[in-house]
C-alpha positions as CSV (number, residue, x, y, z in Angstrom):
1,X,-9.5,-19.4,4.3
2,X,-9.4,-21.9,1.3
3,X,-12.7,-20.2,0.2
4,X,-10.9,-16.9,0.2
5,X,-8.1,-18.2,-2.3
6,X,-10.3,-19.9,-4.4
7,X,-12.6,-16.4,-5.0
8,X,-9.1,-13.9,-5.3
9,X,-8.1,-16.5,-8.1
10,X,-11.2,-17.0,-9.8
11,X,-11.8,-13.2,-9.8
12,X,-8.4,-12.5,-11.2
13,X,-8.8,-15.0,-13.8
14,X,-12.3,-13.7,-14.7
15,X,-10.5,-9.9,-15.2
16,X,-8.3,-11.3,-17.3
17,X,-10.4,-12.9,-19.5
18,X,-12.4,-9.6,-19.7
19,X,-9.1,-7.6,-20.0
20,X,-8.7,-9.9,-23.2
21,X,-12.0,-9.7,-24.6
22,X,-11.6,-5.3,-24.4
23,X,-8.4,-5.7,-25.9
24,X,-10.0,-8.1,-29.3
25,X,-12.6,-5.8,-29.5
26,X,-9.7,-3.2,-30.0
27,X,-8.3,-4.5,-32.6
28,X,-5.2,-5.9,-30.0
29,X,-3.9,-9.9,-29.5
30,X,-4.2,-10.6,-25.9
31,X,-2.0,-13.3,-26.1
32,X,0.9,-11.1,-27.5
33,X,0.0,-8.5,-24.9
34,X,-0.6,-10.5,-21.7
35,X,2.9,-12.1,-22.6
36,X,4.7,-8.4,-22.7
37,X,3.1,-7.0,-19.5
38,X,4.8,-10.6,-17.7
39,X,7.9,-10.4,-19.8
40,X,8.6,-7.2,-18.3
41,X,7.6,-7.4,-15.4
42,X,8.2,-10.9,-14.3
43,X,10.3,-13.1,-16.3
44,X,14.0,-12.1,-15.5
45,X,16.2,-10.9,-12.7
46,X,15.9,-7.1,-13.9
47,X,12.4,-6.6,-14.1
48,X,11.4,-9.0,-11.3
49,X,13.3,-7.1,-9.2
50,X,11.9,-3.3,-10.6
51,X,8.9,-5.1,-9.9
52,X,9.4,-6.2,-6.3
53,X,10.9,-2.3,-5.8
54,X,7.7,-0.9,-7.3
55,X,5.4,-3.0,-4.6
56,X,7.2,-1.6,-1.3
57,X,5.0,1.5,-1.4
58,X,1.8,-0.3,-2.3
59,X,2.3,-3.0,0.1
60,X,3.3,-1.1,2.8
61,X,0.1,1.8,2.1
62,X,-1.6,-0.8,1.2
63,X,-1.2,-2.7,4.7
64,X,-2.1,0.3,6.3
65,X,-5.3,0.2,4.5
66,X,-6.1,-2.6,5.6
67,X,-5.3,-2.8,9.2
68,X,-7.4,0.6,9.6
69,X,-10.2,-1.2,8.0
70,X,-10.1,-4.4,10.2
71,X,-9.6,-2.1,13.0
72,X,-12.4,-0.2,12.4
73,X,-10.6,3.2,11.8
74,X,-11.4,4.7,8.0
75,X,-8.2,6.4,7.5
76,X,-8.0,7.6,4.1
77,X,-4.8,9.3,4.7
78,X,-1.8,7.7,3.3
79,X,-1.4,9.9,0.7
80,X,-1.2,12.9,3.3
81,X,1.3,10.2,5.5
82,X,3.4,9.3,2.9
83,X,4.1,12.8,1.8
84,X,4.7,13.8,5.1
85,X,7.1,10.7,6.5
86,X,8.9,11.0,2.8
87,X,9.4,14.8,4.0
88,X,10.9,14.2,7.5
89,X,13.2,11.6,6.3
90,X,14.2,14.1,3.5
91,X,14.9,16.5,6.2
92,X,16.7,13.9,8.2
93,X,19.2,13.0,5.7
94,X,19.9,16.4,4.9
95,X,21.4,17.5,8.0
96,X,21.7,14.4,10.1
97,X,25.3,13.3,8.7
98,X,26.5,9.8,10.4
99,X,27.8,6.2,9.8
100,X,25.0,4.2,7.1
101,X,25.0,2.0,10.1
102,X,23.2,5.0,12.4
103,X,21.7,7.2,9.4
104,X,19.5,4.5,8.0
105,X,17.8,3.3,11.0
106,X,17.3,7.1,12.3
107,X,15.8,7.8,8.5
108,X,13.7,5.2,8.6
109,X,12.2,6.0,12.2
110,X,11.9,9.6,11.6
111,X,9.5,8.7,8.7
112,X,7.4,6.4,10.7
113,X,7.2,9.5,13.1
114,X,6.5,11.6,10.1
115,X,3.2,9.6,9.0
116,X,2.3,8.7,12.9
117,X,2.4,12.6,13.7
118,X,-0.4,13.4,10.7
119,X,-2.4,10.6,11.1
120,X,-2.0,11.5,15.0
121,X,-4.0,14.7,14.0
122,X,-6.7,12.8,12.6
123,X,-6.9,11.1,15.7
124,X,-6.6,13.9,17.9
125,X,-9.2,15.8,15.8
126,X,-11.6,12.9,16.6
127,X,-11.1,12.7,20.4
128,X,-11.5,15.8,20.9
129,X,-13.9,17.0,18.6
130,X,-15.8,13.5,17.5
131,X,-15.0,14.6,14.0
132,X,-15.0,12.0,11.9
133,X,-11.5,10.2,10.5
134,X,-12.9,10.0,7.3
135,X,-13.7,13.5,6.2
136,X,-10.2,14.8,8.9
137,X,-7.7,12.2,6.9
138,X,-9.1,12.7,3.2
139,X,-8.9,16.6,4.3
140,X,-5.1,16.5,5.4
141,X,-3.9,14.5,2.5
142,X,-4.3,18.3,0.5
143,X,-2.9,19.9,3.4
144,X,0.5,17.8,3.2
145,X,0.2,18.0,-0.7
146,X,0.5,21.6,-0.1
147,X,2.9,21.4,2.5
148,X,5.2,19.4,1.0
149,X,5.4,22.1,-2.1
150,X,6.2,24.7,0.0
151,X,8.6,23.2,1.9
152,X,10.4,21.7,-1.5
153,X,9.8,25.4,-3.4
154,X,10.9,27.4,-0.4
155,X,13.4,26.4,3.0
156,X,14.2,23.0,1.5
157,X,14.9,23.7,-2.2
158,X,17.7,22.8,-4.2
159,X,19.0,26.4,-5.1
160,X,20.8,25.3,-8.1
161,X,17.7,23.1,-9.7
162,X,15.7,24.1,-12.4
163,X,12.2,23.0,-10.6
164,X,11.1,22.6,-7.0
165,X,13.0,19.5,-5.6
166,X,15.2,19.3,-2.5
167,X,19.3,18.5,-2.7
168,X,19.7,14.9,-2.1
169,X,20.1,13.5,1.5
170,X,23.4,12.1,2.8
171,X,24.9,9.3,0.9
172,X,25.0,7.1,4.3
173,X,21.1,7.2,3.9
174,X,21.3,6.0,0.4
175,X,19.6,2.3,0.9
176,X,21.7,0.0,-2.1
177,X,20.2,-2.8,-4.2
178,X,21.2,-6.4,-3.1
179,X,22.0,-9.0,-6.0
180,X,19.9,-6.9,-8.3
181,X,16.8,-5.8,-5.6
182,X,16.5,-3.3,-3.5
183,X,17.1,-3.2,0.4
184,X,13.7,-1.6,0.4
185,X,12.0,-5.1,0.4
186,X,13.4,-6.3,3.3
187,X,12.0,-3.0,5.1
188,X,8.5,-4.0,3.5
189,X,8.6,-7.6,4.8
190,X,9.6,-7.1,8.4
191,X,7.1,-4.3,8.4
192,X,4.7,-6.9,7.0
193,X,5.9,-9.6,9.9
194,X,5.4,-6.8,12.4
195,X,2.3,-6.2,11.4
196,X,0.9,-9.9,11.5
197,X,2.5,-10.6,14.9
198,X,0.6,-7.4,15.9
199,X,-2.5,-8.1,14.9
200,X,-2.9,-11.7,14.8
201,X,-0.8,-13.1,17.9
202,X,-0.7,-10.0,20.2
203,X,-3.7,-8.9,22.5
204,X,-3.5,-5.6,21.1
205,X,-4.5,-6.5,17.9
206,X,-7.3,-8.9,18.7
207,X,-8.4,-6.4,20.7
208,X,-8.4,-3.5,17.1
209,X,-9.8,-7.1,15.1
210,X,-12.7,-7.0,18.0
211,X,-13.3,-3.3,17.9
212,X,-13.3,-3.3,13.6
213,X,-16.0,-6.2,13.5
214,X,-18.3,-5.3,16.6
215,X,-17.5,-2.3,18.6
216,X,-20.1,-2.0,20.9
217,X,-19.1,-6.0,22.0
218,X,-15.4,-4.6,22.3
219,X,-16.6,-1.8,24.7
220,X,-18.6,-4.1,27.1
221,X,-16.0,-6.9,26.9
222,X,-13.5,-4.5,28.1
223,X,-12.0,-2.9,25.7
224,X,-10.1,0.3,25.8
225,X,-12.3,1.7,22.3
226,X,-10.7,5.2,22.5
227,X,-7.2,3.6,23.5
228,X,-7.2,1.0,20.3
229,X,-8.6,3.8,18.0
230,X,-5.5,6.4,18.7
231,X,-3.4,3.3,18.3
232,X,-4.6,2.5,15.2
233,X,-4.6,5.3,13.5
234,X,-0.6,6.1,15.0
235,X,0.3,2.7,13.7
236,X,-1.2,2.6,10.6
237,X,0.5,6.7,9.7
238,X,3.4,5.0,10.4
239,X,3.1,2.8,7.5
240,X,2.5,4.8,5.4
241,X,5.0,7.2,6.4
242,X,7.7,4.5,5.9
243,X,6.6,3.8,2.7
244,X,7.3,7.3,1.4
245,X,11.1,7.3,3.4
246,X,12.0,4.5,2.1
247,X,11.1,5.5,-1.4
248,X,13.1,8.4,-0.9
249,X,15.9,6.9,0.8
250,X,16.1,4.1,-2.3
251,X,16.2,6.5,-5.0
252,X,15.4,9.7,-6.4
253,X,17.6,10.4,-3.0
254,X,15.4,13.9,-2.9
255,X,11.9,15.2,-2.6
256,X,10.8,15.7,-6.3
257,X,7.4,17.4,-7.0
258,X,4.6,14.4,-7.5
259,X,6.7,11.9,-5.8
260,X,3.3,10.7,-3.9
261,X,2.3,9.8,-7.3
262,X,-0.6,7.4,-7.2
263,X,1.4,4.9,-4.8
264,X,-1.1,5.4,-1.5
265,X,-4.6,5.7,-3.0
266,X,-3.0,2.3,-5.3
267,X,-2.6,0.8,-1.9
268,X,-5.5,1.6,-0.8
269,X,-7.5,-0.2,-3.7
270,X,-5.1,-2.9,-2.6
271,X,-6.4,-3.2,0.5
272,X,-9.8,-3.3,-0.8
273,X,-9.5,-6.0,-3.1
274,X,-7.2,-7.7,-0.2
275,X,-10.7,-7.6,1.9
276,X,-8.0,-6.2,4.4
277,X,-5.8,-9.0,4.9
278,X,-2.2,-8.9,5.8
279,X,-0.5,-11.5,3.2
280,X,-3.4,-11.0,0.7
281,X,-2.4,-6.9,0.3
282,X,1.1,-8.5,-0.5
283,X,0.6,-10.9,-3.0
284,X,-2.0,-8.5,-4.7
285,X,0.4,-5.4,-3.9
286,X,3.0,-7.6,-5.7
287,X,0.5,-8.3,-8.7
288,X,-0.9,-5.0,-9.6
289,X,2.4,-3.7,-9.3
290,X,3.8,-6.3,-12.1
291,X,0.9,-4.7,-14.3
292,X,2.3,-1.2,-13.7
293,X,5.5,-2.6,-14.4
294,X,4.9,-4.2,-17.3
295,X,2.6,-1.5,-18.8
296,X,5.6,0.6,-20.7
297,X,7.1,-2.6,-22.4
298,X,3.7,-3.9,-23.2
299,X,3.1,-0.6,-24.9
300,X,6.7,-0.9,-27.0
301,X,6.1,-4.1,-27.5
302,X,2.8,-4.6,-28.9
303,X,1.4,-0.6,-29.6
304,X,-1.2,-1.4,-27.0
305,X,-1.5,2.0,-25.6
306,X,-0.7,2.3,-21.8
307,X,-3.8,2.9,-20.7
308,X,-5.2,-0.2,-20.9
309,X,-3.3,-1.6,-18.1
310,X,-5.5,1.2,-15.9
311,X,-8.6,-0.5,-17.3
312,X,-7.4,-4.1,-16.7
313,X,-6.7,-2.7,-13.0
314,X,-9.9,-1.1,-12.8
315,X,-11.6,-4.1,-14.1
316,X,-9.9,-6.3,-11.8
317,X,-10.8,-4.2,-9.0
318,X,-14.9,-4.2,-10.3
319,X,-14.7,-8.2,-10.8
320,X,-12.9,-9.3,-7.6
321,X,-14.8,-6.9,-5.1
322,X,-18.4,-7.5,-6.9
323,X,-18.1,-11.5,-7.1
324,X,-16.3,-12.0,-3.9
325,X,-19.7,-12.8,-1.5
326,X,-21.3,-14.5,-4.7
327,X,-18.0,-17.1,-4.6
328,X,-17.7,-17.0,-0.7
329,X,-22.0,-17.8,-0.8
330,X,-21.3,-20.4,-3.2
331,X,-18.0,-22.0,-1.9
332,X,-20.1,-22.3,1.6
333,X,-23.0,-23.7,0.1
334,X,-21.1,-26.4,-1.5
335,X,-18.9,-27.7,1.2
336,X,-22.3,-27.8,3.2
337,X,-23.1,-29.9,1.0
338,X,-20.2,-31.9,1.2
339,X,-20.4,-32.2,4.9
340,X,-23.6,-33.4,4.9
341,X,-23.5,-35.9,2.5
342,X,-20.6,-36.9,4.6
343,X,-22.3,-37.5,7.8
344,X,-25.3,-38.8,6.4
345,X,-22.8,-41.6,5.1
């Protein structure tokens, strides 16, 4: 575990160092421009909090990701499953009218079942014609792209809008900001404690841990394989259907055109650089979404184009992924060491 900390901050530092070496061979001070990204991202009540906001869909994709990974499960689509749970809790607060107490809750569940049902047809697809999650989940997220802009140009549109968007859902639904942040992060954490309990203290999820690092073992030690797969893939949908309700439900309080933006497949690359765990894909859905944050006032700030904060995520994905088993290799090699100078004493 300590090894793992040790390489996540050693790779991070190493992307930033590179980050400031692209940005002096540009003409650009890093120091001036690191300081801008955190200034507006970090330091203060106002952009701390737009930055805590701006994780909840990359943590909670992200999350996702990663549990699909560890599970075994390559489901590649929470793009597809956020659309689609962002859709049914669109639909949900347009005619479901009832106390905030009732509304939000129902919301919220009815865009878990959004992202459950599409991933479910991933799942379905596989059992009952071995096709394979990965091809299935990366083909549905166009399918719900598509979807999604009919249903927002056509039954569901706003008729007194210039562009496709839906009218915005019931005020009841409408989740409020708390001392500056928004009610969205308390959604993303006990999704996040859910999650944990799940798979790390619950027999169902050391059974999906078993089946993601040795399936064939699982199977003869008596696991339910096909059971744990459908599971999986249900649970993670889920996520990532929540993620795009709760977007919704926080504010633009509509479906707008592109409002999948880049969240999921950013969560995804979370995930990856997370190596697929749980409170890693937070604190690193938390950090690359300060970048993102920061990104427009490092750009007013300092002229550094906002691009560059694409390239320093890109770069931190490269470093981090490549020199993660070369630290891990190297951490173990040294605490061998250590240990053996230890007993030989």
């Amino acid at each position: 575990m300590r090894n793992k900390w040790v390489s996540g901050i050693t790779g991070v530092l190493i992307a930033l160092l590179i980050g400031a070496l692209i940005m002096l061979v540009q003409g650009f001070n890093p120091i001036a421009v690191y300081s801008a990204l955190f200034d507006y991202s970090l330091f203060g009540l106002y952009p701390l909090a737009t930055t805590a906001k701006n994780a909840v869909p990359l943590v909670l994709t992200g999350l996702s990701a990663s549990i699909a990974f560890a599970s075994g499960p390559v489901n590649l689509g929470q793009p597809g499953q956020f659309l689609i749970g962002a859709l049914f809790a669109t639909i949900g607060g347009l005619y479901i009218h009832l106390p905030a107490i009732l509304e939000v809750p129902i919301l919220v569940l009815l865009a878990m079942l959004g992202g459950a049902l599409w991933s479910g047809v991933a799942a379905l697809l596989r059992m009952a014609f071995n096709m394979s999650e990965f091809i299935v989940t990366l083909m549905l997220n166009m399918i719900a792209d598509f979807f999604t802009a009919w249903a927002i140009a056509g039954p569901f549109m706003d008729k007194t809008a210039f562009s496709a968007m839906t009218p915005q859902i019931d005020p009841a639904a409408w989740l409020p900001d708390i001392g500056g942040f928004s009610t969205t992060i308390l959604f993303m954490l006990v999704a996040l404690a859910i999650s944990w309990f799940v798979f790390n203290r619950w027999k169902a999820g050391y059974e999906w841990r078993l089946s993601g690092q040795n399936s064939l073992f699982a199977r003869l030690g008596g696991c339910n394989i096909d059971k744990n797969y459908v599971a999986v893939m249900l649970f993670t949908g889920a996520l990532a259907g929540l993620a795009g309700g709760l977007l919704v439900m926080a504010g633009p309080h509509r479906f707008l055109k592109g409002l999948g933006a880049n969240y999921a497949w950013d969560g995804v690359m979370v995930a990856i650089v997370a190596n697929n765990g749980l409170i890693a894909t937070l604190l690193y859905g938390f950090f690359f979404s300060a970048i993102q944050t920061g990104a427009l006032g490092m750009e007013l700030i300092t002229d550094v184009p906002n691009e560059i904060s694409q390239v320093l995520q890109a770069v931190m994905v490269l470093v981090i992924v490549a020199s993660r088993e070369a630290m891990n290799v190297i951490l173990d090699r040294r605490e061998a060491k250590r240990r053996a100078k230890e007993r030989a004493a």
